[in-house]
C-alpha positions as MATLAB code, in Angstrom:
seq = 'XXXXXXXXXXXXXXXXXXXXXXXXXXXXXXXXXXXXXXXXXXXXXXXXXXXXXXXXXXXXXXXXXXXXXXXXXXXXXXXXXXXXXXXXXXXXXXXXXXXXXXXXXXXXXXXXXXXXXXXXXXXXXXXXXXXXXXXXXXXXXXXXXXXXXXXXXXXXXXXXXXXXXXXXXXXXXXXXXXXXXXXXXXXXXXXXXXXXXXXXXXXXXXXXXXXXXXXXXXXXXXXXXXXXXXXXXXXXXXXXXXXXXXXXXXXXXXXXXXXXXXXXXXXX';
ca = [
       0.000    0.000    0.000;
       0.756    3.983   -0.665;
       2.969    4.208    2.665;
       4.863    0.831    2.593;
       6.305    2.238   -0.397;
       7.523    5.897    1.021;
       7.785    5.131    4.939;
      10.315    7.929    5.484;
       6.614    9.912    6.415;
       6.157    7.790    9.218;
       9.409    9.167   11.065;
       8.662   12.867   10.164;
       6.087   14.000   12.796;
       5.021   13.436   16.475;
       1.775   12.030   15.999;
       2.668    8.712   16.031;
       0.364    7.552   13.836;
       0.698    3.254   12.514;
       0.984    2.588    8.835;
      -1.690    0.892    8.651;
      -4.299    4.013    9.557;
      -1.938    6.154    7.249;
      -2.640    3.573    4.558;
      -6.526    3.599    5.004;
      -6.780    7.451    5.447;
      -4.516    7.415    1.817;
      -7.562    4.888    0.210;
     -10.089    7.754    1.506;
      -9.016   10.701    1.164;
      -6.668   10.210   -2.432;
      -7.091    7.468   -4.043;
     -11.149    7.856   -3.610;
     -10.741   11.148   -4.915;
      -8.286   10.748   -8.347;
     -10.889   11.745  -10.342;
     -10.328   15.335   -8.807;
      -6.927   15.436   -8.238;
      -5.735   13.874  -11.599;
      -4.326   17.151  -13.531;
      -5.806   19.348  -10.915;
      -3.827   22.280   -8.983;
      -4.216   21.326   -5.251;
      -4.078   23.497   -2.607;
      -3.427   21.455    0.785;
      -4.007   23.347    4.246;
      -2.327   22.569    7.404;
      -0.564   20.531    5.429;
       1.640   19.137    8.424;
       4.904   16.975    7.273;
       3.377   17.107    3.550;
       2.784   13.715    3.091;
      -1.032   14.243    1.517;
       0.782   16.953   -0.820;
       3.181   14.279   -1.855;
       0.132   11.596   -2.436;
      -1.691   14.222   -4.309;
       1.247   14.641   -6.442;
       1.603   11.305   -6.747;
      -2.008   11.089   -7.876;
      -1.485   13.171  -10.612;
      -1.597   16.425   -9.174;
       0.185   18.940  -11.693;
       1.071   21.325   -8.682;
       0.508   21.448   -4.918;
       0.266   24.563   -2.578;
       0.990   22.994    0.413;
       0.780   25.619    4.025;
       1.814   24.674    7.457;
       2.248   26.910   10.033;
       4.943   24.904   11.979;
       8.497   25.391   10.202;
      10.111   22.340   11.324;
       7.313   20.279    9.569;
       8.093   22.245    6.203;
      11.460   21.653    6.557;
      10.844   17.835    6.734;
       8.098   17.863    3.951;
      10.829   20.244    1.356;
      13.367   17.180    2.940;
      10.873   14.377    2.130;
      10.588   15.834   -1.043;
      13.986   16.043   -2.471;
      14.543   12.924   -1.004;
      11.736   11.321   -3.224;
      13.163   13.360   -6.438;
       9.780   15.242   -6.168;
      10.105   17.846   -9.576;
      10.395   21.219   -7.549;
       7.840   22.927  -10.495;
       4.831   20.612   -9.104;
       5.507   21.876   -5.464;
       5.653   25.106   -3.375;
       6.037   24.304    0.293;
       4.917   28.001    2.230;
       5.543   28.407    6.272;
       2.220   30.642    7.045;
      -0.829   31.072    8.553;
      -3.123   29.140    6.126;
      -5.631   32.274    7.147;
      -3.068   34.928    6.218;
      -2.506   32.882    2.911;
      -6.193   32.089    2.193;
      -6.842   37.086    3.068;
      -3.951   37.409   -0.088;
      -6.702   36.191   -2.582;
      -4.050   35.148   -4.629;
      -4.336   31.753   -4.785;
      -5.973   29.901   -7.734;
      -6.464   26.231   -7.531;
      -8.672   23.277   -8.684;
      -9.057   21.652   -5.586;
      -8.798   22.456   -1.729;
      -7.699   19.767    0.906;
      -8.819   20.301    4.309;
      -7.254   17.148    5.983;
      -7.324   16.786    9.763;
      -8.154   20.617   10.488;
     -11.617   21.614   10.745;
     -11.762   20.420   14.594;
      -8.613   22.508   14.752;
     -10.320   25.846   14.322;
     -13.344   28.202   15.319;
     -12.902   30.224   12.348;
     -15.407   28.412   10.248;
     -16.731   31.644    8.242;
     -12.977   32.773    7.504;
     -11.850   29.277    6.098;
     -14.835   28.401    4.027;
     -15.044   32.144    2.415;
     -11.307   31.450    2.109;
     -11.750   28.538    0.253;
     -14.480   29.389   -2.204;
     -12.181   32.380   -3.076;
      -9.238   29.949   -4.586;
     -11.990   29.377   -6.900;
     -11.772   25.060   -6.167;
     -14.671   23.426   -7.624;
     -13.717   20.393   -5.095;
     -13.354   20.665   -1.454;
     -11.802   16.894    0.342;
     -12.456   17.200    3.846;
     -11.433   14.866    6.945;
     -12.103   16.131   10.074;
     -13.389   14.860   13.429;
     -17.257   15.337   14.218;
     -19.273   15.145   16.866;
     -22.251   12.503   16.986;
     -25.721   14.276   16.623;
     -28.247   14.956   14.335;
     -28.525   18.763   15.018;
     -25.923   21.694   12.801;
     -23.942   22.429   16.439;
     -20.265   22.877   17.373;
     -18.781   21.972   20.291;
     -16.556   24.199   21.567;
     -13.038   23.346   23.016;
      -9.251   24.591   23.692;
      -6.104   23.243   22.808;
      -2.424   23.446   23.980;
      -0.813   24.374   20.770;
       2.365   23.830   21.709;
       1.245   19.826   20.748;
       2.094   19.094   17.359;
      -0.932   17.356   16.840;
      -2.818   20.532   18.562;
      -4.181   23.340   16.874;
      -1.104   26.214   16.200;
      -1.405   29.683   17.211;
      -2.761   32.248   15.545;
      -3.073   35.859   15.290;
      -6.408   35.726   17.600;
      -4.245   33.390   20.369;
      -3.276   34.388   23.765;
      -1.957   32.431   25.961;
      -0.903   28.773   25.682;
      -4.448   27.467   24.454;
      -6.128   27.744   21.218;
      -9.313   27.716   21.265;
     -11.417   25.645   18.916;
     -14.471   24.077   17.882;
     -15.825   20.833   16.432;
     -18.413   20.240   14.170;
     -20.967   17.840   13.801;
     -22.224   16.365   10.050;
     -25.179   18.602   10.514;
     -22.949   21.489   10.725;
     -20.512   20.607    7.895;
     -23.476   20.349    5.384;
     -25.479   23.850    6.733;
     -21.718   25.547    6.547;
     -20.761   24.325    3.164;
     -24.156   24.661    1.685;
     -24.208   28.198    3.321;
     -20.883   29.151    0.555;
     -22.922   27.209   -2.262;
     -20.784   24.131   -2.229;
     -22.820   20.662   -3.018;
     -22.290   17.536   -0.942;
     -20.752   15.011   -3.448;
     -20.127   11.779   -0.967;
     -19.098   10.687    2.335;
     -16.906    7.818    2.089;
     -17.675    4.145    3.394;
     -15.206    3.956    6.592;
     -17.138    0.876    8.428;
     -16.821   -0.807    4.571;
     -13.047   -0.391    4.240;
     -12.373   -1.254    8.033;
     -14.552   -4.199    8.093;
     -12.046   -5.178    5.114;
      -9.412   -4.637    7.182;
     -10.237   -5.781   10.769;
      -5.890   -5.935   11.443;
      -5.866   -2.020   10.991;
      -5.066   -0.304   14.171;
      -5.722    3.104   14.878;
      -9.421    3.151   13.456;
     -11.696    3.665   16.070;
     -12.825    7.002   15.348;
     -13.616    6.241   11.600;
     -15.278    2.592   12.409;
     -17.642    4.694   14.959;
     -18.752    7.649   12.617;
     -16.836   10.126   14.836;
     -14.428   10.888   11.897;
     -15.230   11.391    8.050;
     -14.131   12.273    4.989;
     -16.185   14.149    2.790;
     -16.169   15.715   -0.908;
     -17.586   19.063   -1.838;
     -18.151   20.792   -4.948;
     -19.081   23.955   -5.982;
     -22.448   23.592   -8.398;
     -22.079   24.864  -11.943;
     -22.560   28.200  -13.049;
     -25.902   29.943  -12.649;
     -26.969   26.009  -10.904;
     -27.882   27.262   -7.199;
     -27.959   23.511   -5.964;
     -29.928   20.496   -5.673;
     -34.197   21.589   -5.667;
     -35.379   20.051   -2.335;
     -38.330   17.381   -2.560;
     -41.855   17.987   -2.741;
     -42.117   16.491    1.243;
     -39.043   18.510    2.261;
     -40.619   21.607    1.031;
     -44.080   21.126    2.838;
     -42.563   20.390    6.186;
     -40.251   23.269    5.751;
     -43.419   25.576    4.727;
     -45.142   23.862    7.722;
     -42.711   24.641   10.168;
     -42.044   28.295    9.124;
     -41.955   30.637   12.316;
     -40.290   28.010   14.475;
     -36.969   29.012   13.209;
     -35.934   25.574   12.385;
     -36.175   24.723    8.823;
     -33.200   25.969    7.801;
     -31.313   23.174    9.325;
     -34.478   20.636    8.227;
     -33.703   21.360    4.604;
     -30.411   21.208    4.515;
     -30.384   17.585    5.881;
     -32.317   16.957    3.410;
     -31.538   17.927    0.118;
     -28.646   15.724   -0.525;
];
């Protein structure tokens, strides 16, 4: 599998993470989605030792933005890189604030990753603004969520000075972050909210059934982590045209102040 074949990844970071999850997350998150990233320009945020840069590349990716805030992982992902004789012209490796990169406007891309960082952040409206202004017609997210029906976030800190933490930012102060995560509910009314379109949710219970030796998994087998594919709906297409039954019970519940979230569990 993907990592057995470049394991110099598994020594670059302090997660501590097992090849075999790093394997499975790589069948979810890339090889599931090579019918985006084939030929596409990629933009990959909090892109950590740049190991999902490097799949996307290797997935036929014709460039990679890839922005971590923590400089010793960008020095192991430009090290990783040369090591793998990675062409430097389908790469840029930036040290920023993926926020402060996402204000420039400046960056054009095909398709956004958002791997392993929307439990990371409370700055929801900022990163999904940011991300529809790349102009990506694919979003591939994988984030922890939060097991409920309802669009809520649940609100925590984090001691960023753990590499698997959120980092600091510009809003930080003191030696927590503080953060929020989201449940499915909340994903969908967000996304849907910046006129992306849910596209799928991949199978994690299939593929760890399939693999019952896989270690690691626990959050994916139990629905408390997924990985999900957005897209932004053709031009002058506002999105999918809710059902007949979704429409009366939204007209029938008008005034409560609840339909909002009622239709957009239901319009997939």
């Amino acid at each position: 599998m993907f990592f057995d074949d470049y394991p110099r990844f598994l020594s670059t970071s302090e997660t501590g993470v097992g090849i075999d999850r790093l394997n499975l997350r790589h069948e979810a998150m890339i090889a599931d989605n090579v019918d985006v990233l084939r030929g596409a320009r990629v933009l990959d945020l909090a892109a950590h030792d740049g190991r999902w840069a490097f799949a996307a590349i290797k997935a036929g990716a014709v460039h990679v933005t890839a922005v971590e805030a923590r400089q010793h992982l960008v020095d192991s992902a430009r090290e990783s890189f040369v090591a793998e004789g990675v062409d430097p012209c389908s790469y840029e490796l930036r040290c920023n604030d993926m926020f402060a990169e996402l204000r420039t406007g400046n960056i054009r891309v095909d398709v956004v990753m958002c791997l392993g960082f929307m439990y990371h952040t409370l700055r929801y409206n900022e990163l999904l603004f940011g991300m529809k202004q790349t102009g990506a017609e694919h979003i591939i997210v994988d984030t922890k969520v939060i097991l409920t029906d309802e669009a809520l976030l649940e609100v925590k800190s984090e001691d960023h000075e753990q590499e698997q933490a959120a980092a600091a930012d510009e809003f930080t102060d003191g030696p927590r972050t503080v953060t929020a995560m989201p449940s499915v509910a909340a994903l969908r009314t967000m996304f849907r909210g910046y006129g992306f379109r849910f596209e799928k949710n991949f199978d994690w219970p299939a593929l760890a059934a399939q693999h019952p030796e896989a270690e690691r998994l626990w959050g994916y087998k139990d629905g408390r982590r997924v990985t999900m594919r957005w897209a932004r709906p053709p031009e002058g297409i506002a999105g999918p045209t809710p059902r007949p039954e979704v429409v009366a019970r939204r007209d029938a519940r008008k005034g409560r102040g609840r339909s909002g979230t009622v239709v957009a569990a239901a319009t997939e």
